[in-house]
C-alpha positions as a Markdown table, in Angstrom:
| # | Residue | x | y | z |
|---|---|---|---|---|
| 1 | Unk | -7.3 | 4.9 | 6.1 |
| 2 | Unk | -6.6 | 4.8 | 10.1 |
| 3 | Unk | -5.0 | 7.4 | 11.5 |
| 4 | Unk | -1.2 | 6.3 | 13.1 |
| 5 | Unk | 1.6 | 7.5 | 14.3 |
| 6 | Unk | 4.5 | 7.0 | 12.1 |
| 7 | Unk | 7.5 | 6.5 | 13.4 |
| 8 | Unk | 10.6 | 4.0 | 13.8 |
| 9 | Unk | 9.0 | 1.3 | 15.8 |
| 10 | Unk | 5.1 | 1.6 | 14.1 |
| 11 | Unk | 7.1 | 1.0 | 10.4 |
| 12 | Unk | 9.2 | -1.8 | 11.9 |
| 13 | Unk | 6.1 | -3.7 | 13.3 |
| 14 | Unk | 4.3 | -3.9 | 10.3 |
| 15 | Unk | 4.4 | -7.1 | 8.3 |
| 16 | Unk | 3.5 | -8.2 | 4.5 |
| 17 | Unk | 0.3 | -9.3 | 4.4 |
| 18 | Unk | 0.3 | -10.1 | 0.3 |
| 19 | Unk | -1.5 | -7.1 | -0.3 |
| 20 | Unk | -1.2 | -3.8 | -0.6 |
| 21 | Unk | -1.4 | -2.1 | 2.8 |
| 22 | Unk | -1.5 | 2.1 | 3.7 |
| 23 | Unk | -1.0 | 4.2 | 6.4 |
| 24 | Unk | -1.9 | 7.7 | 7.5 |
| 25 | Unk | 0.1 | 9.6 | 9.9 |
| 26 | Unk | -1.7 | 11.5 | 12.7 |
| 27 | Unk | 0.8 | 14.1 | 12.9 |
| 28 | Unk | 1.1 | 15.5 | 9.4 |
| 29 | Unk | -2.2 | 15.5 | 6.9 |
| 30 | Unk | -1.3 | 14.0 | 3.9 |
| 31 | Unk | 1.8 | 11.9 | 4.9 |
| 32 | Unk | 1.3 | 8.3 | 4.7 |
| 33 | Unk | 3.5 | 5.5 | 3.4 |
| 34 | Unk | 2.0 | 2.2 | 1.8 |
| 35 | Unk | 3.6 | -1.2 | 2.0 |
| 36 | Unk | 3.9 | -3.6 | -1.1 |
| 37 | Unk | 2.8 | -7.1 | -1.1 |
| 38 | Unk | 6.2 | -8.3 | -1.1 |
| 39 | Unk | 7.0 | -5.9 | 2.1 |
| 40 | Unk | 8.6 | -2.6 | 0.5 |
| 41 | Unk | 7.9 | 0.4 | 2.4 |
| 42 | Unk | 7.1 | 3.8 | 0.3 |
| 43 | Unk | 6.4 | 7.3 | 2.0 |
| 44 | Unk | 4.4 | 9.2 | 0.1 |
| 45 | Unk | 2.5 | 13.0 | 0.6 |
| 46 | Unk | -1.1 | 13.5 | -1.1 |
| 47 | Unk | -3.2 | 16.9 | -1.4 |
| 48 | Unk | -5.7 | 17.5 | -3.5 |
| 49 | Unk | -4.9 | 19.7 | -6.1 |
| 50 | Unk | -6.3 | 23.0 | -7.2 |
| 51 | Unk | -8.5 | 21.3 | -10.4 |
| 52 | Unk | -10.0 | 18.8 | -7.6 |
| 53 | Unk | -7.9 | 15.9 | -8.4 |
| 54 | Unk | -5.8 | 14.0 | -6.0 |
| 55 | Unk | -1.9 | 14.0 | -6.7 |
| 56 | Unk | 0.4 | 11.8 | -5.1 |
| 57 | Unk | 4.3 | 11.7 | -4.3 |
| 58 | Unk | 6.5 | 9.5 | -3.0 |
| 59 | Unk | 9.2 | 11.0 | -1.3 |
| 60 | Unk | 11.7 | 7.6 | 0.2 |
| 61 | Unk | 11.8 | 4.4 | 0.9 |
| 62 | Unk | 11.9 | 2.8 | 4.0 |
| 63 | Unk | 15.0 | 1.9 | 5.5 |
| 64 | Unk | 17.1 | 4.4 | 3.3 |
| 65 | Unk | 15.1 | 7.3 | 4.7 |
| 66 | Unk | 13.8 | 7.1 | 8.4 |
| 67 | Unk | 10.2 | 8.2 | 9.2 |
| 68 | Unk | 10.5 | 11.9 | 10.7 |
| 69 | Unk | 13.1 | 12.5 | 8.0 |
| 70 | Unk | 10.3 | 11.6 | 5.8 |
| 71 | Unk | 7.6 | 13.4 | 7.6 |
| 72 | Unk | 9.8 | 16.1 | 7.1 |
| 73 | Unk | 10.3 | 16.4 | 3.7 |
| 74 | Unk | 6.8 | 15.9 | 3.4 |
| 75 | Unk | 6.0 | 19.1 | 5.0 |
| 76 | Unk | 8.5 | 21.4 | 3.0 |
| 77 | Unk | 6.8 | 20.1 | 0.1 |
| 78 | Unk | 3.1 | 21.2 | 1.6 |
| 79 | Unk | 4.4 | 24.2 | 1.8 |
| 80 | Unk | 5.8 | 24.0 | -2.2 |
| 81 | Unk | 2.3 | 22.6 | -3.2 |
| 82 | Unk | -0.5 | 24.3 | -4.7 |
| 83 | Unk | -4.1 | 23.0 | -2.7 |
| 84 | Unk | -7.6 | 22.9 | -3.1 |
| 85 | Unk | -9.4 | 26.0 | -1.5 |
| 86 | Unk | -5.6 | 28.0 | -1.8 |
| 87 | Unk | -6.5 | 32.1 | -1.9 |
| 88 | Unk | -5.0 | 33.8 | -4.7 |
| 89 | Unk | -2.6 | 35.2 | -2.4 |
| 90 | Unk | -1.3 | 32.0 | -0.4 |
| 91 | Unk | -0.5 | 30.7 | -4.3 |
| 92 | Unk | 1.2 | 34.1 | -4.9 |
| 93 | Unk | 3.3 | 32.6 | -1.8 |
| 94 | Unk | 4.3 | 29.9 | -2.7 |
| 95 | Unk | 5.0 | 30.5 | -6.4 |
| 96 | Unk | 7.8 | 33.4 | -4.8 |
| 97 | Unk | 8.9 | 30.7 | -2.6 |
| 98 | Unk | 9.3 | 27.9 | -5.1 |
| 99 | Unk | 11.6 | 30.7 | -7.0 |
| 100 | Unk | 13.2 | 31.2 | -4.4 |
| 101 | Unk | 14.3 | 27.7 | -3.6 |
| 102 | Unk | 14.9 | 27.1 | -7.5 |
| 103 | Unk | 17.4 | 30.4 | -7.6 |
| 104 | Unk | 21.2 | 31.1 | -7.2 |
| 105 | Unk | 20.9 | 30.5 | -3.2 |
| 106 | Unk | 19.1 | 27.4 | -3.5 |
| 107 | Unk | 19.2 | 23.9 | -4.3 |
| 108 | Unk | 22.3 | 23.1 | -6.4 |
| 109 | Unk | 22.9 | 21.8 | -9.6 |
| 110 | Unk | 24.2 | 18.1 | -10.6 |
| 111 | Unk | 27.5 | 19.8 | -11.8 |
| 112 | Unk | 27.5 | 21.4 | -8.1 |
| 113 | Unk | 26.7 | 18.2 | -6.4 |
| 114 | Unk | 29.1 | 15.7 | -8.2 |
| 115 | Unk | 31.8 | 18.3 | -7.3 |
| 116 | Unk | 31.7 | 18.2 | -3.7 |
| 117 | Unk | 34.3 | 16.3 | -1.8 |
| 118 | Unk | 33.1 | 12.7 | 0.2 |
| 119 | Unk | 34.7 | 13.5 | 3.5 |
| 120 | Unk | 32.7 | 10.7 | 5.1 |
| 121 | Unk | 34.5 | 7.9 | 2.5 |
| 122 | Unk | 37.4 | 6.7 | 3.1 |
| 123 | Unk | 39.9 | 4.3 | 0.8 |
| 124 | Unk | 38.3 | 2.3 | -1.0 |
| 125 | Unk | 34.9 | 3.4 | -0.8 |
| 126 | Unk | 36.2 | 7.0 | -1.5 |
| 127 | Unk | 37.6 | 5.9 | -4.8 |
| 128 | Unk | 34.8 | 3.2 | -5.7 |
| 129 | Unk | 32.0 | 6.6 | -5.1 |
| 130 | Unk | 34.3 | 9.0 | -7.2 |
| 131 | Unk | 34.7 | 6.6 | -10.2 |
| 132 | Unk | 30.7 | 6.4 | -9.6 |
| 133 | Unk | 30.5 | 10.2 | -9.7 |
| 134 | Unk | 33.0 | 10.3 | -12.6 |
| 135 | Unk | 30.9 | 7.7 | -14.7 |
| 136 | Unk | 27.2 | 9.4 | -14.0 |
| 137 | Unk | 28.6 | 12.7 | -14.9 |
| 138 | Unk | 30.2 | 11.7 | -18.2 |
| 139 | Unk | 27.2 | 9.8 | -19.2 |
| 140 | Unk | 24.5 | 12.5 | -18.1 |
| 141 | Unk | 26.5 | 15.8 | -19.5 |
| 142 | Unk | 23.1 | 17.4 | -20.6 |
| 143 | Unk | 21.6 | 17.2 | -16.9 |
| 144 | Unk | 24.6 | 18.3 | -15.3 |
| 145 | Unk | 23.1 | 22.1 | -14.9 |
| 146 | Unk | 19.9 | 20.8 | -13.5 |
| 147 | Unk | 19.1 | 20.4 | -10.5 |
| 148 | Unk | 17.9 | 16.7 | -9.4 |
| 149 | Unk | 14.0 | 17.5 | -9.0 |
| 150 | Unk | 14.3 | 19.1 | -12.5 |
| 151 | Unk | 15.1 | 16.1 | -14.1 |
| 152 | Unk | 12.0 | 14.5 | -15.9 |
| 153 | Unk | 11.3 | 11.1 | -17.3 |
| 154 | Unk | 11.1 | 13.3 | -20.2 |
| 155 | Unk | 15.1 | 14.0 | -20.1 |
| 156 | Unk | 16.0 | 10.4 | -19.0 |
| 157 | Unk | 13.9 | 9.0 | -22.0 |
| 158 | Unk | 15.6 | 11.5 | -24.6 |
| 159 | Unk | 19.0 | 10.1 | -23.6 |
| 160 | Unk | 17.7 | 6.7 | -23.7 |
| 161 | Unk | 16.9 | 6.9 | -27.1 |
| 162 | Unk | 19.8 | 8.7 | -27.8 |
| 163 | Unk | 22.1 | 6.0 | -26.6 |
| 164 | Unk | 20.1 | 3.5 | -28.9 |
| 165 | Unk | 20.5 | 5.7 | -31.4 |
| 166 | Unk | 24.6 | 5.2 | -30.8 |
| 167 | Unk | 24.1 | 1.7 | -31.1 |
| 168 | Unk | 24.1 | 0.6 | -27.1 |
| 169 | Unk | 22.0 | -2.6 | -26.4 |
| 170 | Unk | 18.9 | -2.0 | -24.2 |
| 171 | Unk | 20.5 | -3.8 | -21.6 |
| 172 | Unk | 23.4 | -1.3 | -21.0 |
């Protein structure tokens, strides 16, 4: 994969081609972003791991989340990663630092989240992105001390079948 640098203008010249298409950024090793076939724009990071296989994560999609905010992103999580050819100690590191960012002082929980005001809304859409909030905190009670990267397929799936279970349709 070439070598580019990713930013506003690069991501808006690209086109669809029908195929799958990928991009490396100079700047940051590992930070890329691939384009669908039908012209969706992914940003993703890749290392390779510690066991020697390669892991992938895609961190936004283009134009929700600009490129250096994704280039960002993408390098706080290099530093949250383990690598190939990591000492002992750098892992030590990061394993404090991952605690650290997991504790009291750091990211906060769903509950936490949903409960901060929307100063940037106003009428309508303040109301409209409460009653969201309202809805997605009285369906998901049981995620509601997590924090979002805590939340698995695993916990989404269990309330899936859960709701089944309670007789919603598959649709709902």
């Amino acid at each position: 994969m070439a070598k580019h640098t990713i930013n506003r203008d690069f991501v808006r010249a690209i086109k669809a081609t029908g195929e799958y298409q990928g991009f490396a950024d100079a700047e940051l090793r590992g930070f890329a972003f691939k384009v669908t076939p039908t012209g969706g724009i992914a940003y993703t990071y890749r290392w390779t791991k510690p066991d020697g296989k390669q892991g992938r994560k895609v961190i936004g999609h283009y134009p929700e989340m600009l490129p250096g905010d994704a280039r960002e992103i993408a390098r706080k999580e290099a530093g949250l990663i383990d690598h190939k050819g990591d000492t002992l100690t750098v892992q030590a590191e990061r394993k404090q630092k991952k605690s650290r960012c997991s504790g009291r002082g750091g990211r906060a929980d769903l509950a936490r989240v949903f409960a901060r005001p929307l100063p940037h809304l106003h009428g309508n859409a303040h109301e409209d992105a409460a009653r969201q909030v309202q809805m997605i905190a009285h369906a998901f009670p049981a995620l509601l001390g997590k924090t979002l990267d805590a939340v698995t397929n695993w916990d989404l799936e269990q309330w899936r079948s859960a709701e089944l279970k309670k007789g919603q349709k598959p649709a709902t």
